[in-house]
C-alpha distance (Angstrom), angle and dihedral (degrees) to the residues before:
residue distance angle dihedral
X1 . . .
X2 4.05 . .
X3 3.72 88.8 .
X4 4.14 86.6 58.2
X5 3.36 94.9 57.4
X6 3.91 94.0 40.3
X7 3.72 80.4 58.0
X8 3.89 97.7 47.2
X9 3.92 86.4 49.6
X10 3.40 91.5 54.4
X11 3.67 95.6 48.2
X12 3.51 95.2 52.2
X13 3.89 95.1 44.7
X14 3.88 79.1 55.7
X15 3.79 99.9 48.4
X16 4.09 85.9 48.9
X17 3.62 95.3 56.2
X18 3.69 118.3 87.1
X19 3.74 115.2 -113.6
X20 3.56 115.4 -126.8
X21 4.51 135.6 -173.2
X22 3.72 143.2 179.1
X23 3.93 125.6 -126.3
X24 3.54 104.9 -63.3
X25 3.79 119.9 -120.4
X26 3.64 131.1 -126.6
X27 4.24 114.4 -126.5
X28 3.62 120.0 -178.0
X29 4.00 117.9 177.1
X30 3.89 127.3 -156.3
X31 3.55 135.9 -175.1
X32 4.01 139.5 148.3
X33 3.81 123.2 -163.3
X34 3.84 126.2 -155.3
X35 3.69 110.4 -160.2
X36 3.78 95.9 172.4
X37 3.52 119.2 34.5
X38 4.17 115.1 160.4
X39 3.93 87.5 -15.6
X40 4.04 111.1 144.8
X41 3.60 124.7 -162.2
X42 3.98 115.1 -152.9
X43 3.71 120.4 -160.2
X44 4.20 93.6 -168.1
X45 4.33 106.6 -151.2
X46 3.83 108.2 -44.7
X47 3.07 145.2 -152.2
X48 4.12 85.3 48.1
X49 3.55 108.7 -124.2
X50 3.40 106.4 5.5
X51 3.91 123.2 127.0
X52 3.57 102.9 -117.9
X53 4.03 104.5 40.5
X54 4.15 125.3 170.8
X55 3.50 125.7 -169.4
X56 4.36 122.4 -150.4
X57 3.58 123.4 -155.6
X58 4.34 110.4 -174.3
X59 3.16 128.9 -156.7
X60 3.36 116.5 -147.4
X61 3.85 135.3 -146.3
X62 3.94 122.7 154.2
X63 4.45 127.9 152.1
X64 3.21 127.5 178.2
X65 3.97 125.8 -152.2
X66 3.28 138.9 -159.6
X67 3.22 152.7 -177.0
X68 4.11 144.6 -170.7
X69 3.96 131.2 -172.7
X70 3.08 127.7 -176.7
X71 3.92 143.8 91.5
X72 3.73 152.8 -102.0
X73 4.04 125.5 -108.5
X74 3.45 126.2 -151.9
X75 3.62 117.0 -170.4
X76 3.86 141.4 165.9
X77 3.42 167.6 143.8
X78 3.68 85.9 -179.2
X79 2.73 133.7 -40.2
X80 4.00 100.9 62.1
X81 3.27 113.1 -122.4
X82 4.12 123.5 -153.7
X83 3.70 114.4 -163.1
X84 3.68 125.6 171.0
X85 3.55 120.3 -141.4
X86 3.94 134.0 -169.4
X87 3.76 127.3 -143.1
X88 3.78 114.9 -121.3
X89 3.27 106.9 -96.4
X90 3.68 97.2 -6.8
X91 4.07 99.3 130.4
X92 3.71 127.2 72.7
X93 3.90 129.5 -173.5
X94 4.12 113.8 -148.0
X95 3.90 116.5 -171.3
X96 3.84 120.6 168.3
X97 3.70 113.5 170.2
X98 3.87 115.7 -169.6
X99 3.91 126.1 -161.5
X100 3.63 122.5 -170.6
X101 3.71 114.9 -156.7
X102 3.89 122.8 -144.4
X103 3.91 121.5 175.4
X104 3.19 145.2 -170.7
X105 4.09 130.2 -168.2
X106 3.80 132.5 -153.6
X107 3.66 113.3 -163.0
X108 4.22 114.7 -165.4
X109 3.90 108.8 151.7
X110 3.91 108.2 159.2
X111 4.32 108.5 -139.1
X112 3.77 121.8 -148.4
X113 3.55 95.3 -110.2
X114 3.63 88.5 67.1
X115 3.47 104.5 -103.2
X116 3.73 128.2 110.3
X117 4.20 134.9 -128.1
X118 3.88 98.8 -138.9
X119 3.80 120.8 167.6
X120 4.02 133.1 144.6
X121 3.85 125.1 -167.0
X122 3.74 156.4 137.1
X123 3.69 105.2 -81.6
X124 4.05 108.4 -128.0
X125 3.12 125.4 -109.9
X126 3.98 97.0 25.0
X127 3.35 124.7 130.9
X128 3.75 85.6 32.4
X129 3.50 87.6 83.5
X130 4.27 111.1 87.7
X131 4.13 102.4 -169.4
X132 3.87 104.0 -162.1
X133 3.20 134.3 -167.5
X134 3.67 123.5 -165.5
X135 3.76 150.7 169.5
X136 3.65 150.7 156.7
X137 3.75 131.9 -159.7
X138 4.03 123.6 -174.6
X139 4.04 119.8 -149.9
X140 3.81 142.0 162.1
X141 3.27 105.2 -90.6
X142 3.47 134.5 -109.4
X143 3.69 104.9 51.7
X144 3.61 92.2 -158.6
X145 3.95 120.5 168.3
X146 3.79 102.1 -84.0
X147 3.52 98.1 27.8
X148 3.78 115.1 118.4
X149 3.02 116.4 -113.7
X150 3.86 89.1 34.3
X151 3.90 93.2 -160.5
X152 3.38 156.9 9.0
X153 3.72 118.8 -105.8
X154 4.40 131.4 -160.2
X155 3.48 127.9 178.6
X156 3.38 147.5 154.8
X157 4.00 144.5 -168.8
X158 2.88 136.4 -172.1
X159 4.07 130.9 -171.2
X160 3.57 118.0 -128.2
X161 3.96 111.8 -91.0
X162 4.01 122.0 179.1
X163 3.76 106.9 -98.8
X164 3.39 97.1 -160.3
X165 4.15 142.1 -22.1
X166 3.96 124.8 -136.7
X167 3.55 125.6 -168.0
X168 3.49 114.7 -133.2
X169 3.97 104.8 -169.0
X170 3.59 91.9 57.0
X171 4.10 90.6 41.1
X172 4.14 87.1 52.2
X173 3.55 95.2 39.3
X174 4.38 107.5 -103.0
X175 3.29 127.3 130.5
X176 3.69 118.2 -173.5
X177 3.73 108.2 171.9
X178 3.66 114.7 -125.5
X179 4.01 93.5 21.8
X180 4.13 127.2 80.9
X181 3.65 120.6 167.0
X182 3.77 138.9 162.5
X183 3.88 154.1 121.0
X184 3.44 132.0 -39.2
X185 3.59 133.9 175.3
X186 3.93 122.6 -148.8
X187 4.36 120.8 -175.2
X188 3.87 134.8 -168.4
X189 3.50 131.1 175.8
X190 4.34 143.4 155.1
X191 3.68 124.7 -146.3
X192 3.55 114.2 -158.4
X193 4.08 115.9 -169.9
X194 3.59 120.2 -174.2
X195 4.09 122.7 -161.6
X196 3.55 117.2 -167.1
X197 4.19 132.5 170.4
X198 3.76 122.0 -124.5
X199 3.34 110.6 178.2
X200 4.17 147.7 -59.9
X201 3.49 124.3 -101.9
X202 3.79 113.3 -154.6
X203 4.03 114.0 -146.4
X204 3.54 141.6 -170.5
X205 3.63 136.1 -118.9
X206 3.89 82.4 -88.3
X207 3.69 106.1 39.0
X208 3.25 101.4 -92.1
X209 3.85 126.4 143.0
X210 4.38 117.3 -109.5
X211 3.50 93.0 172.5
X212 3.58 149.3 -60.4
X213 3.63 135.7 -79.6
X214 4.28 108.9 -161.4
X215 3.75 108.3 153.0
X216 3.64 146.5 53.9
X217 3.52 114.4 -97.5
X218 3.99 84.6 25.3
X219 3.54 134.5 158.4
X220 3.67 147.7 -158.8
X221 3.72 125.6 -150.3
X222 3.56 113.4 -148.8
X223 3.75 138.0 -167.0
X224 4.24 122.9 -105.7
X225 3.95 103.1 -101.8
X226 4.37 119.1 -136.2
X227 3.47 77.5 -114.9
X228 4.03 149.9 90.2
X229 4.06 86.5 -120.2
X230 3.79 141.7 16.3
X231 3.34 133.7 -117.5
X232 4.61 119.2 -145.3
X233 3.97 122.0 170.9
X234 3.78 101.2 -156.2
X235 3.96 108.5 -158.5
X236 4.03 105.3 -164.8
X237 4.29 112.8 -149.3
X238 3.60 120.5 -153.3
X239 3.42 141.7 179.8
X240 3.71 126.2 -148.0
X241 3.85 120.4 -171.6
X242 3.81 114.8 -173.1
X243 4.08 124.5 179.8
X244 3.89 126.2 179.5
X245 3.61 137.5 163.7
X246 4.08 127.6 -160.0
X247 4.05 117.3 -152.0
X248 3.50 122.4 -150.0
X249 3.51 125.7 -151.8
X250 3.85 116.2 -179.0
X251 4.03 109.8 -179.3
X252 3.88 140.9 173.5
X253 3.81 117.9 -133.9
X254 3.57 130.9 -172.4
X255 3.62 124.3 -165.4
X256 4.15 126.2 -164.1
X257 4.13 130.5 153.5
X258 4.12 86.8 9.1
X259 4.01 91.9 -65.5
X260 3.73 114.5 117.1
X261 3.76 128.6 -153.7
X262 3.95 122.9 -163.3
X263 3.80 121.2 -170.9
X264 4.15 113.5 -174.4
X265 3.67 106.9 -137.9
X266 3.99 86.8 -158.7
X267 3.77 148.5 -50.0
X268 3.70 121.7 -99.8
X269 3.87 116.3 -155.5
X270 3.84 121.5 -154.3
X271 3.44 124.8 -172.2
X272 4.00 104.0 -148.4
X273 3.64 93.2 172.6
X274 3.62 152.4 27.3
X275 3.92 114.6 125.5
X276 3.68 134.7 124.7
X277 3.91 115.0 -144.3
X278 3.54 124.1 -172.9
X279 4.25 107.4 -123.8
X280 3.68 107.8 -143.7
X281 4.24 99.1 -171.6
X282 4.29 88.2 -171.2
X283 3.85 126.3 -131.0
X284 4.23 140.0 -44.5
X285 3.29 117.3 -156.6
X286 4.33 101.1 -136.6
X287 3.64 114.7 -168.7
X288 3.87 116.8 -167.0
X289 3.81 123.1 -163.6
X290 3.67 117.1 -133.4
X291 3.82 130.8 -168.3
X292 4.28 122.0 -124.7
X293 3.85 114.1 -160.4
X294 3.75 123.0 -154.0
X295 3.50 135.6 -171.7
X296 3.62 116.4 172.6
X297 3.72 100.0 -175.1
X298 4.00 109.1 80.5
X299 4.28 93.6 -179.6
X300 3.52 128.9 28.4
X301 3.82 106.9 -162.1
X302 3.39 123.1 -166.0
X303 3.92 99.3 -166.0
X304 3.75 110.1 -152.3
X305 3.84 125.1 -7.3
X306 3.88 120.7 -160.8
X307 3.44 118.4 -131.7
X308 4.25 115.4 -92.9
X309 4.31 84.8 26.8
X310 3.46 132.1 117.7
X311 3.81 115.2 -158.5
X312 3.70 123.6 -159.9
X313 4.10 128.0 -160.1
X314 4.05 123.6 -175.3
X315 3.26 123.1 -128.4
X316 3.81 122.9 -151.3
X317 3.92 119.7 -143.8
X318 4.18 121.1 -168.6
X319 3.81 124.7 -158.5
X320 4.12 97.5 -155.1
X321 3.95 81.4 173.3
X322 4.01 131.1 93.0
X323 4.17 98.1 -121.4
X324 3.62 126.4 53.6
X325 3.76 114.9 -79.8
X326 4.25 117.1 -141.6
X327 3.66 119.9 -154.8
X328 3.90 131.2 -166.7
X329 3.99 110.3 -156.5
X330 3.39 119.7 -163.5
X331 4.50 125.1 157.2
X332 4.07 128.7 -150.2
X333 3.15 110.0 -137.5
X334 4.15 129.2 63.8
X335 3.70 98.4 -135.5
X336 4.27 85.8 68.4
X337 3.77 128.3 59.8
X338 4.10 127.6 -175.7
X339 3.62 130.1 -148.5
X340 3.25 129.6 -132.3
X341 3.30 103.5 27.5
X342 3.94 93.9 -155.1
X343 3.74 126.7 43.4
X344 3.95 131.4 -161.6
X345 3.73 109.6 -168.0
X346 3.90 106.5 -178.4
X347 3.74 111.4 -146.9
X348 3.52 121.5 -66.5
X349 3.56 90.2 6.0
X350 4.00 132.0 105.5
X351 4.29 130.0 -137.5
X352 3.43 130.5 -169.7
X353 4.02 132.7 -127.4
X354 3.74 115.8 -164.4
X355 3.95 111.5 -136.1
X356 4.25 111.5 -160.7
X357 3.28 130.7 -178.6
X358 3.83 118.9 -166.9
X359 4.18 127.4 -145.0
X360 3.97 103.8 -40.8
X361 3.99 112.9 -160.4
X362 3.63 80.0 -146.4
X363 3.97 152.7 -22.3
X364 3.49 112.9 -15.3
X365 3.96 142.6 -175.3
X366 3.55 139.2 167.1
X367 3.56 139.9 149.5
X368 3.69 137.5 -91.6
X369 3.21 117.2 -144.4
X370 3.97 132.4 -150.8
X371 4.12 118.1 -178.3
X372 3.80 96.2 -171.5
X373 3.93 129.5 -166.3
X374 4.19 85.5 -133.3
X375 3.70 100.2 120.6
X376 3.31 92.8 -141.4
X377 3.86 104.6 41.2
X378 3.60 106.7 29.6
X379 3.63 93.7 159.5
X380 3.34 131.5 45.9
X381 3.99 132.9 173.6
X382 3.68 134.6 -154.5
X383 3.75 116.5 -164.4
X384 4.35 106.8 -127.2
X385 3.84 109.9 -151.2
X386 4.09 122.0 -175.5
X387 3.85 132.1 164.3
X388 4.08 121.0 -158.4
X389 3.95 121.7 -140.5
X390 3.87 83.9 -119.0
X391 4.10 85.6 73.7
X392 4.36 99.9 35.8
X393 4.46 116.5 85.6
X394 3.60 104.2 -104.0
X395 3.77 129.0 -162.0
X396 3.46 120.7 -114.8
X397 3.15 111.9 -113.8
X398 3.96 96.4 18.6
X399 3.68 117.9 113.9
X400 3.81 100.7 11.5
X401 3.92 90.5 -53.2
X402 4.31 107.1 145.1
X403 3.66 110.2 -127.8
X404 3.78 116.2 -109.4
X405 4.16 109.4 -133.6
X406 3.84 110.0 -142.9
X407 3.89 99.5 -148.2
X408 3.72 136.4 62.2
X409 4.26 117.4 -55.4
X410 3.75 112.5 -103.7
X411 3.82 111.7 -101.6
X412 3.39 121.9 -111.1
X413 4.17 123.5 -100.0
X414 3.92 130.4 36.9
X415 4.08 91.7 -54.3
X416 3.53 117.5 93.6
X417 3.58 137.4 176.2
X418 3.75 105.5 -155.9
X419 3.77 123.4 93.5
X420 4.02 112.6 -95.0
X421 3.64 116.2 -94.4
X422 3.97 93.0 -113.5
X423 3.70 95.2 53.1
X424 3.52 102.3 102.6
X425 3.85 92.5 45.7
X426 4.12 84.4 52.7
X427 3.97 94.9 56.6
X428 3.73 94.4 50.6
X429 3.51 97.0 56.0
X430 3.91 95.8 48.2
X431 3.85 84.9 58.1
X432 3.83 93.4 55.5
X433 3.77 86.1 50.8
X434 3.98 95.3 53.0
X435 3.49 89.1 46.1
X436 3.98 99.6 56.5
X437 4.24 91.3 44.6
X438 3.93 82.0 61.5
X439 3.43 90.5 59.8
């Protein structure tokens, strides 16, 4: 139970705080893979044994491309906080897979008269056929686990067509009017490629690992930099899983009074595909600008305040950083007042608040109070000093003060018991006149 309320605390706290970020910064990923570059795929003569045999040898050629947009976060009050965020729609996954198709035929069909048709050659027109397949699908990047949709998905099918027809009783030499026949070849095949996110791995300036970003909405906690911005190189992992199959469908046809007849000899599967490569997209360098308040006044002391006056100090606020630095300003204490309340210091720049204080009956302090978006100062204090007149040695007599006698009040009436004003002057001038009878 106590550590449910120390987690309610410590939401709240949070959801007071004000939520501050730097400039966010553009990331756009690229890569292409190449999974079969000059690779050949030889059939040899099948179907074993049987009379009419053809043998397929593919050349393969297939690339993948994509790409990623979208940028990096940095947010705080402390810690810092790295997010990275895709823009919708901002990624798009490019396959084209092409086959070429080279054949050859072997012809050995035994007659009843004894003698055999035999004949072996390159089929025409093969490898002028280029059988593509090809596909593009566009997501929100970055296909993180838990993001919805969790990844980015390209195929394409295609239904068997004939590729190309031969006739064999003009290749072997017959002619039998009314009657053509021969070998065609017909293919099909899908290509399914799958793109998926696994996580970011946040470097240093030297390729070192900070930390690891591996889920959707994820974060990285960073450390405060010695300096007015900080520097992340977000490396985004993928993982692209692609599967394909091609079907071919060698056949005999025979063609007489304008009907047609097609008989498959059989259907040749080929798996293309069916890997799963890890997609390493490389580094961007993100730099985020960060503000740096300074203050370099600690007190403000206003000395002595006469009663019925309100005294006023300025205060002088620097922005060392390189983006604008907001300040809330608030004071404790009711004898002091600041203005403005809110303070946009642009970077390297400096504003001023004006502290008062107004007619204190005696000493005074409080507190001024400055709640900062610096990440790594967000508060700052200044100490607020003031003394009233009430508290300072006056002279009687000085500023409208009455002077205080030390002996006893006159009495009332005409009597009065205090020497005459004059007598001093009196006594002097009897002592001149002694001294000149002397002489």
């Amino acid at each position: 139970m106590r550590c449910i309320w120390l987690a309610l605390v410590v939401l709240l706290v949070a959801g007071r705080a004000a939520a501050y970020s730097s400039k966010p910064q553009p990331v756009v990923y690229t890569g292409e893979q190449n999974l079969f570059s000059n690779v050949d795929f030889d059939t040899d003569w099948v179907p074993a044994g049987s009379p009419i045999q053809v043998r397929f040898v593919l050349h393969l050629g297939s690339g993948w491309t994509a790409q990623a947009g979208g940028k990096g976060d940095l947010s705080w009050p402390e810690p810092l906080t790295l997010r990275m965020i895709g823009n919708p729609d901002a990624g798009s996954l490019l396959m084209s897979i092409g086959i070429e198709v080279s054949a050859r035929l072997r012809v050995c069909v035994p007659l009843p008269n004894c003698n055999t048709i035999a004949w072996e050659g390159n089929v025409p027109y093969v490898p002028n056929f280029d059988y593509r397949l090809a596909g593009e699908a566009i997501f929100t990047p970055f296909l993180l686990p838990g993001a919805t949709p969790g990844s980015a998905v390209v195929t394409d099918t295609i239904a068997p067509v004939t590729l190309f027809q031969i006739d064999l009783l003009n290749l072997i030499g017959i002619d039998i009017p009314g009657v053509s026949g021969g070998f065609e070849l017909k293919a099909g095949g899908d290509v399914t490629a799958t793109l998926t996110g696994v996580r970011f791995d946040v470097e240093d300036g030297a390729g070192g690992v900070l930390g690891t970003i591996e889920h959707e909405p994820g974060a990285l906690i960073l450390a405060m930099p010695d300096r007015p911005h900080r520097d992340a190189w977000p490396n985004w992992h993928a993982n692209l899983n692609a599967v394909g199959t091609l079907d071919l469908q060698p056949a005999v046809y025979v063609e007489f009074a304008g009907d047609e007849w097609s008989l498959p000899l059989f259907t040749l599967p080929l798996d293309l595909l069916d890997v799963d490569l890890a997609w390493d997209f490389g580094t961007k360098k993100t730099t985020f600008p960060l503000p740096d308040i300074r203050v370099l006044e600690q007190t403000v002391d206003f000395g002595t305040v006469a009663a019925g006056v309100k005294a006023t100090r300025d205060l002088r606020v620097d922005n060392a950083g390189e983006l604008e630095l907001l300040v809330d300003a608030t004071v404790e204490g009711t004898a002091f007042g600041v203005a403005p309340a809110t303070l946009t210091v642009g970077p390297g720049a400096s504003g001023f608040l004006t502290v008062s204080v107004t007619a204190p009956a005696e000493n005074v302090s409080g507190t001024l109070r400055l709640e900062s978006s610096d990440p790594d100062r967000p508060v700052v204090t200044v100490a607020l000093l003031a003394a009233g007149q009430g508290d300072v040695e006056q002279i009687p007599g000085d500023g409208g003060v009455p002077a205080t006698p030390d002996g006893p009040k006159p009495a009332s009436g005409c009597g009065c018991s205090a020497a005459p004003a004059g007598a001093p002057v009196l006594a002097l001038l009897g002592l001149l006149l002694r001294g000149r009878r002397k002489r």
